[in-house]
C-alpha positions as CSV (number, residue, x, y, z in Angstrom):
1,X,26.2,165.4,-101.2
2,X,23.6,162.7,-101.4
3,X,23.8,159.4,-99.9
4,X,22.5,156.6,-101.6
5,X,19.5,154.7,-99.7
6,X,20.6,151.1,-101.1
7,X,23.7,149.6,-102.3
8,X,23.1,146.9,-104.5
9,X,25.9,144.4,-105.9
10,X,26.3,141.1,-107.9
11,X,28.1,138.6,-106.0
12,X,28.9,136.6,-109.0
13,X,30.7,139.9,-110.7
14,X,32.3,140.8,-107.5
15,X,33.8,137.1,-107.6
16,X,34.8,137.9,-111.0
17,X,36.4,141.1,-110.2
18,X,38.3,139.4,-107.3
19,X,39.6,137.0,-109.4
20,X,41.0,139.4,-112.0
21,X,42.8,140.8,-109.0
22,X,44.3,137.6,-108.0
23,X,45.2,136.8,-112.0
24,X,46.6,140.4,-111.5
25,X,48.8,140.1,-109.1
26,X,50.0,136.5,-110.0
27,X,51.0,138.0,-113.4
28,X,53.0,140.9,-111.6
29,X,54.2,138.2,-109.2
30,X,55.7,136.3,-112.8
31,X,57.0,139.5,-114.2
32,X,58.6,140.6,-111.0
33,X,60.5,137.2,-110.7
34,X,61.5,136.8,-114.6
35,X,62.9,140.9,-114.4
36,X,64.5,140.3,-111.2
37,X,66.5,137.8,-112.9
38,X,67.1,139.5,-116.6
39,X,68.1,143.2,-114.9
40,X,70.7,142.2,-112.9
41,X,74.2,143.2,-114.2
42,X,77.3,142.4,-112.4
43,X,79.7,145.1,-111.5
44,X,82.2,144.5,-114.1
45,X,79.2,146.1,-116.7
46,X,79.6,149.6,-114.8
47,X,83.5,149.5,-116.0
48,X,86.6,150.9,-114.0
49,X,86.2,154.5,-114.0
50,X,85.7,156.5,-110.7
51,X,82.6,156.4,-111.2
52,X,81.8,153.4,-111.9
53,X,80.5,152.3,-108.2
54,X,78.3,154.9,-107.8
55,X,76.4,154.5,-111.0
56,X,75.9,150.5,-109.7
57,X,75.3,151.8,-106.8
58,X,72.2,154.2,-108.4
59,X,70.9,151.2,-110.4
60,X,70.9,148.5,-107.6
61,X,69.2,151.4,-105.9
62,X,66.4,152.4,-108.2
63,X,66.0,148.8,-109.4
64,X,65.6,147.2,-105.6
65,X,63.4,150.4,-105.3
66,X,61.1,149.5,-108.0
67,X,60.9,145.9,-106.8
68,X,59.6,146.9,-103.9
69,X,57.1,148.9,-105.4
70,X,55.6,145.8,-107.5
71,X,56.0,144.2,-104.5
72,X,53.6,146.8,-102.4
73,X,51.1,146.5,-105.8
74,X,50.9,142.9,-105.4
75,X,50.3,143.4,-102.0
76,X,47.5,145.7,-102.4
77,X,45.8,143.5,-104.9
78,X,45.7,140.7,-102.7
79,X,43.9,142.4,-100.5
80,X,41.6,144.2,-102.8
81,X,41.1,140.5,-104.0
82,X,40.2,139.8,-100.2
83,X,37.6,142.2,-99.4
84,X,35.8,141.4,-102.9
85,X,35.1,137.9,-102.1
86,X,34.1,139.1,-98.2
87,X,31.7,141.9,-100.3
88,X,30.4,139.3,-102.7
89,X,30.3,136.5,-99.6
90,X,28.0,138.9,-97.7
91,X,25.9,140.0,-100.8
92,X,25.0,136.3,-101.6
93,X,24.6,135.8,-98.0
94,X,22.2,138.0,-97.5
95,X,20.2,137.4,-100.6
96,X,19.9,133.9,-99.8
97,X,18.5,135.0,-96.3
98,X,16.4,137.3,-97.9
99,X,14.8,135.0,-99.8
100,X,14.3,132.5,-97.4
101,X,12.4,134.5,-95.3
102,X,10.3,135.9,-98.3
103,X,10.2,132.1,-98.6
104,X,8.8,131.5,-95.3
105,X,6.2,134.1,-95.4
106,X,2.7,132.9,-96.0
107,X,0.3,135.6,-98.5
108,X,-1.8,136.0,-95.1
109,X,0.6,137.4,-93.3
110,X,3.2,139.7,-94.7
111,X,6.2,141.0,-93.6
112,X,5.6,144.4,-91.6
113,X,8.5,147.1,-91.8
């Protein structure tokens, strides 16, 4: 496998792409909230027969299960969100370093590797 000698990156995409994320997990966020409230069915919906308490019991199960699943996905958005704006940060960083010392240097005397 080769390994590349340079990784290059726009900080201004990277941004972008971090704030998708965050618009991302603010519209799960919504979603979560607004289903939580829709999908939940009291027990007389599961009827009277024997059983009727384990079926609720199976739905409140799989349902808080899937909750926490969005919840985990929001989670991981966030902090994909995170390290893009620390990426992009130390991309625009750097560039601005960069050119600051190409700034600084005069045509007489150039930079030596």
């Amino acid at each position: 496998m080769r390994v590349a000698k340079e990784v290059r990156a726009n900080p201004t995409d990277l941004a972008r792409l971090a704030e998708a994320f965050l618009t991302e997990s603010k519209d799960l966020f919504g979603a979560l909230k607004t289903a939580r409230g829709e999908i939940s069915l009291g027990g007389d919906v599961f009827g009277n027969a024997d059983a009727a308490a384990k079926v609720q019991a199976a739905y409140t199960g799989a349902i808080e299960a899937a909750g926490t699943d969005v919840e985990r996905l929001i989670a991981v958005c966030e902090e994909d969100m995170e390290s893009l704006y620390q990426v992009a940060f130390a991309y625009q960083y750097t560039d601005q370093n960069n050119g600051q010392t190409i700034d600084n240097v005069d045509d007489n005397n150039p930079l030596t590797p």
